[in-house]
C-alpha positions in Angstrom: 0.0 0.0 0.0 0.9 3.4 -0.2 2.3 5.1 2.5 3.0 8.7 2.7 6.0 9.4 4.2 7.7 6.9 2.0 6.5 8.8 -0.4 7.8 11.6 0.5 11.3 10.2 0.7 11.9 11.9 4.5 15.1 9.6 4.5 16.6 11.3 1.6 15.7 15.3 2.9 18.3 17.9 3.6 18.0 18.1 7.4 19.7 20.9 7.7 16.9 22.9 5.4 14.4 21.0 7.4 15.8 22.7 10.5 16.4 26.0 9.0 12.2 25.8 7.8 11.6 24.7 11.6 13.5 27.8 13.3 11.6 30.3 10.8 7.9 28.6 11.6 8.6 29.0 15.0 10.1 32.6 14.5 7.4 33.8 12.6 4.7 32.3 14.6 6.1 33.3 17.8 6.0 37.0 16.1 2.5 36.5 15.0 1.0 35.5 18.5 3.2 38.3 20.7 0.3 40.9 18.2 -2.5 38.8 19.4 -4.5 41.2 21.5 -5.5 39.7 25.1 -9.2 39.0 24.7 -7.6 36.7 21.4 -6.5 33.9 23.8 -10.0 33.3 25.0 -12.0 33.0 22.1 -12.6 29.7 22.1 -13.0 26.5 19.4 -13.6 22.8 18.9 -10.6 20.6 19.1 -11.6 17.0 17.4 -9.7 15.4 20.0 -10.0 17.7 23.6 -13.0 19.0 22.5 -13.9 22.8 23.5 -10.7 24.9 24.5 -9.5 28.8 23.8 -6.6 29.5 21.6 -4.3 29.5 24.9 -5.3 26.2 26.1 -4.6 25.4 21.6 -1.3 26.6 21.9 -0.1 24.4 25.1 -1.7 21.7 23.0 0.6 21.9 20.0 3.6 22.9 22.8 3.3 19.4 24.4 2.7 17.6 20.7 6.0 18.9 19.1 7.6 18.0 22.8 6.2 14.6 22.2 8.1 14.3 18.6 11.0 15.3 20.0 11.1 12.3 22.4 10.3 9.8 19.3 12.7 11.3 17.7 14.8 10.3 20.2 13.7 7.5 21.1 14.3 6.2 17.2 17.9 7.6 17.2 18.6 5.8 20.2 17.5 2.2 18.5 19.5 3.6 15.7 22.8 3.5 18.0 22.7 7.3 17.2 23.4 10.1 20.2 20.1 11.6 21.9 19.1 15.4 21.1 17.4 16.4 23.8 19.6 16.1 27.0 
């Protein structure tokens, strides 16, 4: 079957672009949510898996998912004999 990040060949990516698109996501986002006005971190929305949460509760919710790559990806280095990035 098809499976897409085979097909997107991840193995064969420049990491170091990779990173470089990582560190200007997170620039630019953290740029875009220091103009959010107060009163913007309460509206609230639907998550399909938490259910009903404001953008603030949102945000700690992708925080603790890209925390939670970081330990697979460390976890999979580790089974690759490779050294640990995160401490």
């Amino acid at each position: 079957g098809w499976y897409y990040p085979d097909a997107l060949g991840y193995a064969e990516r420049d990491l170091e672009l990779d990173l470089g698109l990582v560190d200007a996501t997170r620039a630019q986002m953290a740029a875009d949510l220091e103009r959010l006005a107060e009163e913007t971190w309460e509206r609230v929305a639907i998550h399909t898996e938490t259910g009903l949460v404001n953008v603030r509760q949102l945000l700690l919710h992708t925080i603790r998912h890209l925390e939670w790559h970081v330990v697979t990806i460390d976890d999979k280095r580790e089974a690759m004999g490779l050294e640990r990035t995160a401490g």
